[in-house]
C-alpha positions in Angstrom: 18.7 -2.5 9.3 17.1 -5.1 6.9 14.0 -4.2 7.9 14.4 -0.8 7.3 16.0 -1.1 3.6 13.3 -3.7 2.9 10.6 -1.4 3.9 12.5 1.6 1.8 12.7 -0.8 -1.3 9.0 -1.7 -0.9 8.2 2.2 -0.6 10.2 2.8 -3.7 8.6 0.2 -5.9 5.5 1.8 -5.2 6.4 5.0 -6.1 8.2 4.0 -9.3 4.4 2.1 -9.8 2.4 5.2 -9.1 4.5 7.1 -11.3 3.9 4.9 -14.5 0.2 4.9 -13.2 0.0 8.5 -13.2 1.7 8.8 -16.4 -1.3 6.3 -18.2 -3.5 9.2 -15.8 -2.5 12.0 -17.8 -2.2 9.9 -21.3 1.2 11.1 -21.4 2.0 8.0 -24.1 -1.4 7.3 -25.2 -3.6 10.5 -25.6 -6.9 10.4 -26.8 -7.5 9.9 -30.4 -10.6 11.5 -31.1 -12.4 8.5 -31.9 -15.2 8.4 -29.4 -15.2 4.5 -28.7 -11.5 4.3 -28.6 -11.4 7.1 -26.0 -14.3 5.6 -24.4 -12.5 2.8 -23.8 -9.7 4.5 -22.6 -11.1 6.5 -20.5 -13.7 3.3 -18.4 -9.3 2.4 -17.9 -9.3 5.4 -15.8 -11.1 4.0 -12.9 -8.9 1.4 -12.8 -5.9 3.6 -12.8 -7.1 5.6 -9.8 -8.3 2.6 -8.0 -4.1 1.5 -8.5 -3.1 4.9 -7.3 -4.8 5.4 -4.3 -4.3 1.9 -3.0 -0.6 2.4 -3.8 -0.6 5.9 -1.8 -2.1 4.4 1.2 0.7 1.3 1.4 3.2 3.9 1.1 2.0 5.5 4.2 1.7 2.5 5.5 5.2 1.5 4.9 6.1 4.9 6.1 4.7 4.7 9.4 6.0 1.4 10.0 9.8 3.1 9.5 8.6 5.5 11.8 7.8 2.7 14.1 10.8 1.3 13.8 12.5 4.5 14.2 10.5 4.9 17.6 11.3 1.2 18.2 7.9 0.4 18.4 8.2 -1.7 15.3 6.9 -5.6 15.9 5.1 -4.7 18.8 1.3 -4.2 18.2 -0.8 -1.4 18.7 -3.4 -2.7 20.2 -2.1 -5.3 23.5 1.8 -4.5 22.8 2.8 -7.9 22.7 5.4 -9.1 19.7 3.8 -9.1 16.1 5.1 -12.8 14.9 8.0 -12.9 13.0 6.2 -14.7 9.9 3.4 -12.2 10.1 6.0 -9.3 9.5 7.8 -11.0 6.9 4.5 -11.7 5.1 3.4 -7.7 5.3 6.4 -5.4 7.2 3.8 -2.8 7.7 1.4 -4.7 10.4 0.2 -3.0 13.3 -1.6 -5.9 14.7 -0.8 -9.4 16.3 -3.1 -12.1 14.8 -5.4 -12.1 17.9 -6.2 -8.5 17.9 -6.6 -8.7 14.0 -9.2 -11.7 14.2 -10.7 -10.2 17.4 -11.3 -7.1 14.9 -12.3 -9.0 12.1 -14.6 -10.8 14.2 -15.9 -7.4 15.6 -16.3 -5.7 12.1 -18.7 -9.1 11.2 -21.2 -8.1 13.9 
C-alpha cells in the first residue's frame, strides 16, 4: 500500500506541475505585451514549456501503468525475464519495467 500512495503522490505532483505549465502555455498570468522582443522572448519559452509537458505526460503514464502493475501484481517483476526488479532500483524510479540486466543488455543493444 506504500507503494501505491507513493506512486499516486508522484502522479499528483505531476499533474499539479503540468497544470502550472499549461497555465504559462496559455499566458494565463503573463500575456503578451505587444512588444515584439518581449513576446519574442516569451514565446522561444514556449518550447521549453512543451518540452516540460510532454515529458511530464509520459511519467504520468508511466506511473500509471506501474499502479496497474501493481494492481495485476505484476509490479517488481520485469517485463522482459520476469525475475524481481531490485528493491533499490524501485525506490530510485517506482515505475521500472526492467531488471538492470535486461536494461544494460538494451542499452547495450540500442549502441549497436
Amino acid at each position: 500500500e506504500a507503494i501505491r500512495q507513493r506512486l499516486r503522490a508522484r502522479v499528483a505532483d505531476i499533474l499539479q506541475r503540468n497544470a502550472k505549465v499549461e497555465s504559462s502555455r496559455r499566458r494565463e498570468r503573463t500575456p503578451l505585451e505587444g512588444d515584439w522582443k518581449e513576446d519574442a522572448i516569451v514565446r522561444e519559452n514556449d518550447d521549453v514549456l512543451e518540452a516540460l509537458d510532454a515529458e511530464g505526460r509520459s511519467h504520468v503514464m508511466q506511473l500509471r501503468a506501474a499502479l496497474q502493475r501493481l494492481d495485476e501484481g505484476t509490479y517488481g517483476r520485469c517485463v522482459r525475464c520476469a525475475e524481481p526488479i531490485a528493491r533499490s532500483r524501485l525506490e530510485a524510479s517506482p515505475e521500472i519495467t526492467t531488471c538492470i540486466t535486461c536494461a544494460t543488455a538494451a542499452e547495450a543493444h540500442s549502441r549497436r
